[in-house]
C-alpha positions as CSV (number, residue, x, y, z in Angstrom):
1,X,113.9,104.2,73.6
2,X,115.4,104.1,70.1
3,X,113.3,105.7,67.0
4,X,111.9,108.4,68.9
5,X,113.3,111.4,68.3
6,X,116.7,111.7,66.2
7,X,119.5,113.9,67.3
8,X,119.9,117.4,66.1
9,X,122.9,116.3,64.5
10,X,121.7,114.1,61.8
11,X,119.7,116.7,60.3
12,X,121.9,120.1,60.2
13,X,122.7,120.8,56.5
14,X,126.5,121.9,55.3
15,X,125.7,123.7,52.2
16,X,125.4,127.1,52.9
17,X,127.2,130.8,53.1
18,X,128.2,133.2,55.4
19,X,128.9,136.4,53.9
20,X,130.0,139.8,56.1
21,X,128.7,144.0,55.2
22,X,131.1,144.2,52.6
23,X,130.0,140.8,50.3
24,X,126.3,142.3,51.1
25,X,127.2,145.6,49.4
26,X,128.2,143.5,46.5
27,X,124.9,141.4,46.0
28,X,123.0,144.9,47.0
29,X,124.9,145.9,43.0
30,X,123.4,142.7,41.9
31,X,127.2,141.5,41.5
32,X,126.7,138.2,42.6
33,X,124.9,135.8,41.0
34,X,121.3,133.9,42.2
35,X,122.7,130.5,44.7
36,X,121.1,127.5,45.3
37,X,122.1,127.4,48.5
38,X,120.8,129.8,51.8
39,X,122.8,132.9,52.3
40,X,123.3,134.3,56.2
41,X,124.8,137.7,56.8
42,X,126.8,138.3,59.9
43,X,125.4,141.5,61.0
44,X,127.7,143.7,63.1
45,X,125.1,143.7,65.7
46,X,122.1,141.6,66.4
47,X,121.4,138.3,65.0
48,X,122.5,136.3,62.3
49,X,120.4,136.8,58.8
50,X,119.1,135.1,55.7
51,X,119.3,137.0,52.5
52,X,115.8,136.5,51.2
53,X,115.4,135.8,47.4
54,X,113.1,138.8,46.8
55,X,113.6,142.1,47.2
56,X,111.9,145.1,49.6
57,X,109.8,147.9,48.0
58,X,112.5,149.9,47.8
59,X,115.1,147.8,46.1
60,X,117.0,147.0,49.1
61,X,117.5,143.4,50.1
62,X,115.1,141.8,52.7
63,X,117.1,140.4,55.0
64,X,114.9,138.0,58.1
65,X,116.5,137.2,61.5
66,X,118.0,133.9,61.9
67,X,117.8,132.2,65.4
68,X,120.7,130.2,66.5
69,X,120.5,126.7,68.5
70,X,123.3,125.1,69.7
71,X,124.9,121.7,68.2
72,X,123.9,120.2,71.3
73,X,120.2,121.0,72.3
74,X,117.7,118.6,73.0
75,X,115.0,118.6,69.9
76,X,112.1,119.0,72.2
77,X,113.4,122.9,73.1
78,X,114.5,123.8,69.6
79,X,110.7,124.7,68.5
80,X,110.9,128.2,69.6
81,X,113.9,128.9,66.4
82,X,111.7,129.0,64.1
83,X,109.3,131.8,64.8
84,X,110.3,134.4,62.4
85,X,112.0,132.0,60.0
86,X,111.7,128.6,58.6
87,X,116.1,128.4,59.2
88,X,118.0,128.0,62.0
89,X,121.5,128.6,62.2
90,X,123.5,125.5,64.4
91,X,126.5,126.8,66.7
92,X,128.9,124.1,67.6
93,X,132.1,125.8,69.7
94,X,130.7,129.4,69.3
95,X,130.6,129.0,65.2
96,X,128.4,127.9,62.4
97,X,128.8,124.3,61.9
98,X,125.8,124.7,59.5
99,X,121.9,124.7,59.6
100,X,118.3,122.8,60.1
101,X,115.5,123.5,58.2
102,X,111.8,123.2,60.0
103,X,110.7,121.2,57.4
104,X,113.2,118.9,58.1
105,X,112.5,119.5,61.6
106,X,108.7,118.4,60.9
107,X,109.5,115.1,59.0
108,X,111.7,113.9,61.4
109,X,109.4,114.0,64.6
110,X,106.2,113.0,62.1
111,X,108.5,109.8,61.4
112,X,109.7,109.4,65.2
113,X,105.9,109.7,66.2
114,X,105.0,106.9,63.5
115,X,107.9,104.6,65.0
116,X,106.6,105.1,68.5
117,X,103.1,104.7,67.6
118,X,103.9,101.3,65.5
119,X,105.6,100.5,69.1
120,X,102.9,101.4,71.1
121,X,100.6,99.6,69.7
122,X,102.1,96.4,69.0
123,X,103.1,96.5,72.7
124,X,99.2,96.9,73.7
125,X,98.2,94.1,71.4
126,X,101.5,91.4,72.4
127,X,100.1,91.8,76.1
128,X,98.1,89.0,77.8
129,X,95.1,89.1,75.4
130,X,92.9,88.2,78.7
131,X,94.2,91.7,80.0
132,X,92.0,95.0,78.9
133,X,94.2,98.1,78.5
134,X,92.3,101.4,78.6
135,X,93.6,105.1,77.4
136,X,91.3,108.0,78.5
137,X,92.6,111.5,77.5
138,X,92.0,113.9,79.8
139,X,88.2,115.4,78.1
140,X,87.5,111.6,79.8
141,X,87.3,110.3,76.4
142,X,88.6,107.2,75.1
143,X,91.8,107.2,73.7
144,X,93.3,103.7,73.4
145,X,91.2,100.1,73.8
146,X,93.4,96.7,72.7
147,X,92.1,93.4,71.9
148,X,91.5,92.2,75.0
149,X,89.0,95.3,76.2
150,X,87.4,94.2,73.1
151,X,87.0,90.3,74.0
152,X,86.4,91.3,78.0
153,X,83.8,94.3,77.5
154,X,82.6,93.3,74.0
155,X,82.6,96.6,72.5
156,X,84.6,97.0,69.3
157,X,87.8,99.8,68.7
158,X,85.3,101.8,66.5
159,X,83.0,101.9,68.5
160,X,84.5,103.3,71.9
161,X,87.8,105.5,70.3
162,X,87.5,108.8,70.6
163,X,83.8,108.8,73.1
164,X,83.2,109.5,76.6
165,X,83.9,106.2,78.6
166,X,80.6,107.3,80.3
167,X,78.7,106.7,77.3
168,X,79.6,103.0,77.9
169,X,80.1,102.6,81.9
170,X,77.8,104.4,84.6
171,X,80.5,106.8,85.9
172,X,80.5,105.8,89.6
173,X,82.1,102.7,88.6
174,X,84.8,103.7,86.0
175,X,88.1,103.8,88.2
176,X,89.8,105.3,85.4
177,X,87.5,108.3,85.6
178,X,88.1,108.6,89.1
179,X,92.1,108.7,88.5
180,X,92.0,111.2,85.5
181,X,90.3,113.2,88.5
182,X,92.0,112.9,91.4
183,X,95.2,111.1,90.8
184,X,94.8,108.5,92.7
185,X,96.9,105.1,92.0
186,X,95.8,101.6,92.5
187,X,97.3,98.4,92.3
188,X,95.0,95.1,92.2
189,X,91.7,96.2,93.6
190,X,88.5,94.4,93.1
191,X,86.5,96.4,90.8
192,X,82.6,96.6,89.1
193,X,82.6,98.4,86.2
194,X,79.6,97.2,85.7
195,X,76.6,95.3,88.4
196,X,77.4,91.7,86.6
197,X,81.4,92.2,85.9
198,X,84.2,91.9,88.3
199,X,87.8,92.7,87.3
200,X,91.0,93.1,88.6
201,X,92.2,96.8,88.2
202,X,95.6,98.3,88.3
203,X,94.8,102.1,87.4
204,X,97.8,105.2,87.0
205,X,97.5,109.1,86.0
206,X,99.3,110.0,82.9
207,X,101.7,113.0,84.2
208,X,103.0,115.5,81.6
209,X,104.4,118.7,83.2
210,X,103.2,118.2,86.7
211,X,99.7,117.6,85.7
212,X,97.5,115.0,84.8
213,X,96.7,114.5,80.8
214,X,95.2,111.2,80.9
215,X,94.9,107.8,83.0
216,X,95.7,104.6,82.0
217,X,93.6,100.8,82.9
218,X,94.5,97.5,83.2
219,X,91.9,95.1,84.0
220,X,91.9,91.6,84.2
221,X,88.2,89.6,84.2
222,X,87.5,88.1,87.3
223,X,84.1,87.4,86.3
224,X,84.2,83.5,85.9
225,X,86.2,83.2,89.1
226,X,83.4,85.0,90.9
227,X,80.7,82.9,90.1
228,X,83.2,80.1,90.4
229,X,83.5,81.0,93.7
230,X,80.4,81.4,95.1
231,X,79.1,78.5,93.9
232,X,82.0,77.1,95.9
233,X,80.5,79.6,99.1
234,X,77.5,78.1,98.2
235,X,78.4,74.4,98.8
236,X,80.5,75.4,101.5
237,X,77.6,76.6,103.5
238,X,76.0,73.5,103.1
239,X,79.0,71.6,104.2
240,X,79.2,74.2,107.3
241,X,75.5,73.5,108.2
242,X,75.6,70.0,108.4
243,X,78.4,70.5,110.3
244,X,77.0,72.3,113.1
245,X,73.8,70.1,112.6
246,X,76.7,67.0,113.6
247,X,78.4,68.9,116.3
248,X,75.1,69.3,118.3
249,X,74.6,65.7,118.2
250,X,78.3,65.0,118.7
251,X,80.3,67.6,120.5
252,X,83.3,68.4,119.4
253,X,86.7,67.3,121.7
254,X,88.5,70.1,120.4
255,X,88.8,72.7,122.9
256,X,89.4,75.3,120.1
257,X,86.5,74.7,117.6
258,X,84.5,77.9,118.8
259,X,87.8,80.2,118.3
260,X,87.3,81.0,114.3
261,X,90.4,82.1,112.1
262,X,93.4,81.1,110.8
263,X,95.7,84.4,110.9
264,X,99.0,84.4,112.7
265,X,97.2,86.4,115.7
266,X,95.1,83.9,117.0
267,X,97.4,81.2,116.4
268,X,100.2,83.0,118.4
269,X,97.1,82.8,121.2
270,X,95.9,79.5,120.6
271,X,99.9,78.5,121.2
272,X,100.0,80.3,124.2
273,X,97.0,78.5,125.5
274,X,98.0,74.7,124.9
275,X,101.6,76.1,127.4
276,X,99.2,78.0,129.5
277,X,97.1,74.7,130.2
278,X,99.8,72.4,131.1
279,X,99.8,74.1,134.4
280,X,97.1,75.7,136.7
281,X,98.4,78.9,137.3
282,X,96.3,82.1,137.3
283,X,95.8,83.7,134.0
284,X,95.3,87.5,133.2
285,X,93.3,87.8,129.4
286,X,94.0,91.4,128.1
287,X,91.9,92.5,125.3
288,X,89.9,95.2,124.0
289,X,86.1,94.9,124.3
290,X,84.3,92.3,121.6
291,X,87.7,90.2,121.3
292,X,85.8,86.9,122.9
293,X,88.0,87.0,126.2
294,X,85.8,84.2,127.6
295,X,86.1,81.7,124.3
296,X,89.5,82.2,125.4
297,X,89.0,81.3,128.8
298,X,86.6,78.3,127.9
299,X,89.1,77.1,125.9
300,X,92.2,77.2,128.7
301,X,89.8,75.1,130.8
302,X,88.6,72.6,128.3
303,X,92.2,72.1,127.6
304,X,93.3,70.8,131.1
305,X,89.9,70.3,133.3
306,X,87.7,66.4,132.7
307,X,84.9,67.2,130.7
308,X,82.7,67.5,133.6
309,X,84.5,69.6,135.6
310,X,82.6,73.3,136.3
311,X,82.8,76.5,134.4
312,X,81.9,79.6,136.8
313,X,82.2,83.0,134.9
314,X,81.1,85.6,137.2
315,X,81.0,89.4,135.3
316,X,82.5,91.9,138.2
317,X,80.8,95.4,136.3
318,X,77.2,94.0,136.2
319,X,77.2,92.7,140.5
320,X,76.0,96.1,142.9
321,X,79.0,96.0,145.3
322,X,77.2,95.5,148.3
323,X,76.1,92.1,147.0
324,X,79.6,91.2,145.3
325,X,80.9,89.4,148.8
326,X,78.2,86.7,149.6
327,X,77.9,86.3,145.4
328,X,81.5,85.5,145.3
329,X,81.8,84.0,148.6
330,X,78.6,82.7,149.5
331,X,76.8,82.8,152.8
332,X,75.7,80.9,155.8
333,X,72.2,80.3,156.8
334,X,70.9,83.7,158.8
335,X,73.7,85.3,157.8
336,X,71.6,88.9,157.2
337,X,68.2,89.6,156.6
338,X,66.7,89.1,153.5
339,X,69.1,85.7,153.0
340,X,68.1,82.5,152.0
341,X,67.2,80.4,155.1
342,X,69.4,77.3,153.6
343,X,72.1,79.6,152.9
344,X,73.8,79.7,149.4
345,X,76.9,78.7,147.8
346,X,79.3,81.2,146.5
347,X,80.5,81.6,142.6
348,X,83.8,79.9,144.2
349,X,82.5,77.0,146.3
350,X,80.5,75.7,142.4
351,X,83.7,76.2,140.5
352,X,85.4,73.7,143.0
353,X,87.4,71.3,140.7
354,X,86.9,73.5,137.8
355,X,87.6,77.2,136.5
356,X,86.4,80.3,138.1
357,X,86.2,83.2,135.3
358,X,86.5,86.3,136.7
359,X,85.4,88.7,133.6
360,X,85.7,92.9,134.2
361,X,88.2,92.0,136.6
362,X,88.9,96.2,136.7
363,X,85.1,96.4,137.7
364,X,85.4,95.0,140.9
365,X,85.1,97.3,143.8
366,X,88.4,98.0,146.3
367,X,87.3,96.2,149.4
368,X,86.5,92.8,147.5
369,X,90.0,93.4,145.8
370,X,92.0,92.9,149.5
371,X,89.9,89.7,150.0
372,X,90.3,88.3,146.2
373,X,94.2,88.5,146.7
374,X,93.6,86.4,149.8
375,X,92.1,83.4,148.1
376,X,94.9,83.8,145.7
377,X,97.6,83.9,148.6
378,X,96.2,81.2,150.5
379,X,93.4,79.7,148.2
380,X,91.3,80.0,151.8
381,X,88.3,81.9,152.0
382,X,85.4,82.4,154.7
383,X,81.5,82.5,153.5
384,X,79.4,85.7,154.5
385,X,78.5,84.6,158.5
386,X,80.3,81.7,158.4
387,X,83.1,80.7,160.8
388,X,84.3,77.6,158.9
389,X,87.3,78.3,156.9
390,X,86.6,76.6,152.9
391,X,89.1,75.9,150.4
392,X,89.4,77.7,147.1
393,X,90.2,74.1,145.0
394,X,89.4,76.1,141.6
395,X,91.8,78.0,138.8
396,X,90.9,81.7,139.0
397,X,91.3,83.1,135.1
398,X,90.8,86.5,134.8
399,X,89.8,89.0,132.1
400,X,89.7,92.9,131.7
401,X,90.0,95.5,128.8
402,X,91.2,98.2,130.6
403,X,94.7,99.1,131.4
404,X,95.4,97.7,134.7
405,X,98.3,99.7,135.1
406,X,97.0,102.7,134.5
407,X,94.3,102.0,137.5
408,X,96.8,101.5,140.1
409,X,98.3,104.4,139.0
410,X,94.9,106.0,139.6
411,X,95.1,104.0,142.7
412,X,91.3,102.5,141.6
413,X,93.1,98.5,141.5
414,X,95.3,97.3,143.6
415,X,99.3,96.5,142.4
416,X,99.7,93.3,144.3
417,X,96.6,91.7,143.0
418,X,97.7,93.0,139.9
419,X,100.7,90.5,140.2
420,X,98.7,87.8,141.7
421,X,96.6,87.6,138.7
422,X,99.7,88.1,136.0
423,X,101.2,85.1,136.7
424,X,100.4,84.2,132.9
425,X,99.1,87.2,130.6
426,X,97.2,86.5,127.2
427,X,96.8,89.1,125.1
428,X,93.8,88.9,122.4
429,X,94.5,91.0,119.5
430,X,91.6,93.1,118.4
431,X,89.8,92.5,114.9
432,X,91.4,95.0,112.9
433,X,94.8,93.5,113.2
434,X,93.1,89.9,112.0
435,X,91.5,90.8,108.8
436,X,92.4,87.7,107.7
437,X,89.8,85.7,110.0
438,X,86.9,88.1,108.9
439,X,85.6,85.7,105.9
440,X,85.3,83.0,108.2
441,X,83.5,84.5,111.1
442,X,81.1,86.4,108.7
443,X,80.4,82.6,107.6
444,X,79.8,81.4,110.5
445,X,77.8,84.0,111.9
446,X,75.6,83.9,108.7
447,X,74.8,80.0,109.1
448,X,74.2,80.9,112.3
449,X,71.7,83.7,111.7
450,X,70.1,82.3,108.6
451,X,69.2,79.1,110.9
452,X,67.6,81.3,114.0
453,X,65.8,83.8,111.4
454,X,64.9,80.9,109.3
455,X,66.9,83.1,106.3
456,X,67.9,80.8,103.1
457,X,70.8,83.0,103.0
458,X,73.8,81.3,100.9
459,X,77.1,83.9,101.2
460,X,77.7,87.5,101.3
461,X,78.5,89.2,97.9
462,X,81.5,90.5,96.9
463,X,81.0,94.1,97.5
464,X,79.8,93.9,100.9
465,X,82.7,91.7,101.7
466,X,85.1,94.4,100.6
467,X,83.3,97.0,102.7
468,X,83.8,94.3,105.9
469,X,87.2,94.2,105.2
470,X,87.8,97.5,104.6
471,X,86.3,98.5,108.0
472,X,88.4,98.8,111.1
473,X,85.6,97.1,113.7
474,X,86.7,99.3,116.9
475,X,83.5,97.1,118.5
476,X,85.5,93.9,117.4
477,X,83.6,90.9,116.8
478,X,81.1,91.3,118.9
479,X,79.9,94.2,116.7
480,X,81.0,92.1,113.5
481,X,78.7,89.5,114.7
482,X,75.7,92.3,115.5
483,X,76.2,93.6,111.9
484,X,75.9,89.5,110.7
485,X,72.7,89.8,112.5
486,X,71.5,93.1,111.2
487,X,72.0,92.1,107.7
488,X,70.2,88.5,108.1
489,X,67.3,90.1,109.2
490,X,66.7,92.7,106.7
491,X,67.5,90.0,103.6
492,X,63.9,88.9,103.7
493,X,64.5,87.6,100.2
494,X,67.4,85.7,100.8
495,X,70.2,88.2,99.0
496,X,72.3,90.3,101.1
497,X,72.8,94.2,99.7
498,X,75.1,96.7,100.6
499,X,72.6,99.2,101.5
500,X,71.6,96.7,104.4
501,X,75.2,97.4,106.2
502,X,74.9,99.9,108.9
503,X,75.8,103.8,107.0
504,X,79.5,104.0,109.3
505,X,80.5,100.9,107.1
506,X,78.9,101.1,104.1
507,X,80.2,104.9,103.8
508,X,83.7,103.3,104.8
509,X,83.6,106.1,107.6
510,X,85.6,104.4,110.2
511,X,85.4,107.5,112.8
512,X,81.4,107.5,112.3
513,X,79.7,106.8,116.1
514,X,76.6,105.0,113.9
515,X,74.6,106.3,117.6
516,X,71.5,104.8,118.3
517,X,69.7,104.5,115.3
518,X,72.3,102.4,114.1
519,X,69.2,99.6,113.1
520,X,67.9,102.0,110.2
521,X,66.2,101.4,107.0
522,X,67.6,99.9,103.5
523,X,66.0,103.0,102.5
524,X,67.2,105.4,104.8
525,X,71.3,104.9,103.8
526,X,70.8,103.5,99.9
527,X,73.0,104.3,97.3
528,X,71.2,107.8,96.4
529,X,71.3,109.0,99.6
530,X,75.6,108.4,99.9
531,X,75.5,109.4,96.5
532,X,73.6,113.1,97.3
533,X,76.1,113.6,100.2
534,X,79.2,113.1,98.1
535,X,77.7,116.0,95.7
536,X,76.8,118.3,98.7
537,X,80.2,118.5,99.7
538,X,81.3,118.6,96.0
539,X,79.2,121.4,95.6
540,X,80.0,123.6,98.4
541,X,84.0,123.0,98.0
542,X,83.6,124.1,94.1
543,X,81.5,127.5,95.2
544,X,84.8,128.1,97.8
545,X,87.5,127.5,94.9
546,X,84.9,129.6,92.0
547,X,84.6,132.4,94.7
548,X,88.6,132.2,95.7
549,X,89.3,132.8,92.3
550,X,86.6,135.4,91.0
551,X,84.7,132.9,89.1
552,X,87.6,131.8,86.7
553,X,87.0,128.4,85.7
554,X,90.5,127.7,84.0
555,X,92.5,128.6,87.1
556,X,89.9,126.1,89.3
557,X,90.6,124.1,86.9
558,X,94.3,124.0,87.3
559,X,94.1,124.2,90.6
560,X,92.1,121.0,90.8
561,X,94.5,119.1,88.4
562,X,92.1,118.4,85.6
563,X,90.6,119.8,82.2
564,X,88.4,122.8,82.0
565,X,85.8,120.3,79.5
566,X,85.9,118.1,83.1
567,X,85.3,120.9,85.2
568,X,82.6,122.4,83.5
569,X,80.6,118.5,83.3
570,X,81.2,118.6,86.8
571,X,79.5,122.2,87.3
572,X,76.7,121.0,84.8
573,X,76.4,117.8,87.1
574,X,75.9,119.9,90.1
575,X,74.0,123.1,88.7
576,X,76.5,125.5,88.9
């Protein structure tokens, strides 16, 4: 950048001798006269010299070293020359091509940083005036606030330049706070520096020598937009209630209508299905646990099969195995004790013309395997006591979330009904790689909720979206849909709160098993509580790095990449 710094050689000076032992001895007589220029003696070993005006107390002249720089050094390592005096001789080849002065050396950088300031600050002020641009040094004070802070945050230059930005913002939601401390970097992320503003935030340390001297905000005021859009959540709602209201009384024709989301995931599936259902071949659903394998399998057979055509699912992992034959199969009248005198139709017999959904297909025991991949073979079957062979007129879909191949490698499922049922596979991806489709299931299962708990719940705020979507749902949406549930019930008053999440998601602790008590209190995991754990483990990993170094602050300190004033608030914070 131009009118920074200028180069050394603009400001070396010409005017000026170089004199040897023998013209010393002469001025030592006093047989040269007084100059107007600087004198340097080439001594025959050591440094150059200057030939001071006054004299020692002994009538010999004072002679001070003279550092040399080179022609060609940069200005910001040139400093050092002019420790013991105010000259500096300038070598260009190996010889004198003159001198710089320090004052000199002074007005030129004072002027430089009065160029780069006028820049600086006409930059801040020519940006988007709807954009707040935040300085804080690295005491966590404020060192730079433009226009725009001023219109967004309506505190005034002189009020906020040169204080702590915690006098103004609680600390726990200044970003730029959390950078100056830790580094970190962030690029458009929703952000509450205070409970009724939202902003758009781009935050970056300020790096000088490897470590961190300041951090620097940009936030734009999302404020409007927020309240602009959940008033549009709001009228949404109402639109998706009346909706559902009008599906009960007119049910929809779309086969797809309970499948929620729009990401390129489930419409990859969705495209599967409408090729899947031009045929009636067997299909294998793959998917982890809480995917909604059987909306998917409603949805192959609402595509093909007349509206009134049967819809069997039949769980294999919750049927003992001693029952499984005569529940899949059915049984003739006397067929064992205990049995119905009528007899009873099997799960196959009353999906005749329809779909049989075989869910947990890796549940189902061995022996029943070897007769399933009959009715597939042959689509003939035999009831329990019967002798009458029946007809298998139904499509078998089948769904698992374990990993079939594995199994008949454990030789627990059986390879050749394994390729019986994969005549079509559909795989369901799992929540976490369809973020996307989380806003409009956590709609629907709000409406949903509000109407069973008689909740006037209108959306979920900001905030506690963010946690949902930050949150990698290993229970899918089956667990997205409990956590719907828990929050519906604990909003007696109609506003969701962040507290009311479950403590694995409103830590953001993705590894957390939330165990049994996952149901807990508003109380029991509020913002205190999260609040006293983060110091806790503050604490104890300050008492490590005090210890580790003998109780010298300044090298935790540096160690830890921020200002001793920073490090002893945080000690005073924690009482230590």
């Amino acid at each position: 950048m131009k009118h920074v710094l200028p180069s050394l050689e603009r400001l070396i000076r010409t005017t000026f001798r170089i004199i040897g032992p023998a013209d010393l001895e002469l001025y030592q007589k006093g047989r040269s006269g007084a100059e107007d220029f600087p004198i340097f003696v080439k001594q025959p070993s050591g440094p150059y010299g200057l030939l001071a005006p006054s004299k020692e107390a002994d009538g010999r002249l004072r002679i001070i070293d003279v550092s040399t720089i080179q022609a060609e050094e940069s200005f910001l390592n040139i400093s050092s020359a002019f420790c013991s005096c105010s000259l500096a001789i300038v070598l260009q080849d190996g010889e004198p091509a003159g001198y710089v002065a320090a004052s000199d050396v002074i007005e030129a950088v004072v002027e430089a940083h009065r160029h780069l300031e006028a820049y600086f600050s006409t930059t801040l002020e020519a940006l988007n005036p709807d954009v707040a641009i935040t300085l804080i040094d690295d005491e966590g004070r404020v060192a730079g606030w433009t226009t725009g802070a001023e219109h967004i945050f309506s505190i005034q230059k002189n009020e906020i330049i040169g204080k702590p930005a915690s006098d103004f913002f609680p600390v726990d939601r200044l970003q730029s706070l959390k950078t100056l401390e830790t580094g970190e970097s962030v690029q458009k992320k929703l952000h509450r520096p205070r409970p009724d503003m939202f902003v758009l935030i781009n935050s970056a340390p300020v790096m000088l020598d490897g470590r961190i001297v300041g951090a620097v905000a940009a936030e734009s005021d999302l404020t409007t937009q927020m309240k602009l859009h959940q008033e549009l959540l709001h009228m949404t709602s109402k639109v998706h209630h009346l909706q559902k209201e009008v599906a009960l009384l007119n049910p929809s024709s779309d086969p797809f209508q309970p499948i929620k989301g729009t990401s390129s995931a489930i419409k990859k599936s969705i495209d599967a299905i409408r090729k899947i259902s031009t045929t009636k071949a067997t299909v294998l659903i793959q998917g982890e646990s809480g995917t909604g394998k059987e909306l998917f399998a409603q949805a192959i057979h609402r595509c093909r099969e007349a509206a009134n055509a049967p819809f069997i699912a039949i769980n294999c992992g919750a049927i003992p195995a001693a029952l499984f034959e005569s529940e899949l199969f059915g049984y003739e009248k006397g067929a064992f004790s205990g049995a119905d005198p009528k007899g009873k139709k099997g799960k196959i017999e009353l999906a005749s013309g329809g779909t049989l959904f075989l869910d947990e297909i890796g549940e189902m025991p061995l022996d029943m395997q070897v007769k399933m991949l009959r009715v597939l073979q042959e689509k003939n079957y035999f009831a329990v006591g019967g002798t009458k062979l029946k007809h298998a007129d139904c499509r078998i879909v089948a769904a698992t979330n374990r990993d079939l191949k594995q199994m008949i490698a454990e030789g627990s499922f059986r390879e050749d009904l394994f390729y019986r049922l994969n005549v079509v596979s559909l795989d369901i991806p799992p929540l976490r790689r369809r973020k996307e489709d989380i806003y409009e299931l956590t709609q629907s299962f709000l409406h949903e909720f509000s109407i069973v708990y008689g909740r006037h719940i209108h959306t979920i705020p900001p905030d506690v979206l963010e946690d949902l979507l930050q949150y990698d749902w290993p229970g899918n949406i089956r667990e997205l849909r409990n956590t719907i549930e828990r929050l519906v019930i604990f909003s007696t008053d109609g506003e969701v709160k962040r507290e009311y999440l479950p403590a694995n998601i409103y830590a953001g602790d993705t590894n957390a098993d939330p165990g049994p008590d996952s149901l807990v209190t508003g109380e029991e995991i509020n913002g205190s509580l999260y609040q006293a754990r983060l110091d806790d483990y503050e604490r104890n990993l300050l008492q490590q790095l005090l210890e580790a170094a003998g109780g010298n602050k300044l090298a935790v300190a540096k160690q830890l990449g921020i200002s001793r004033a920073t490090l002893y608030n945080k000690l005073k914070r924690l009482q230590l």
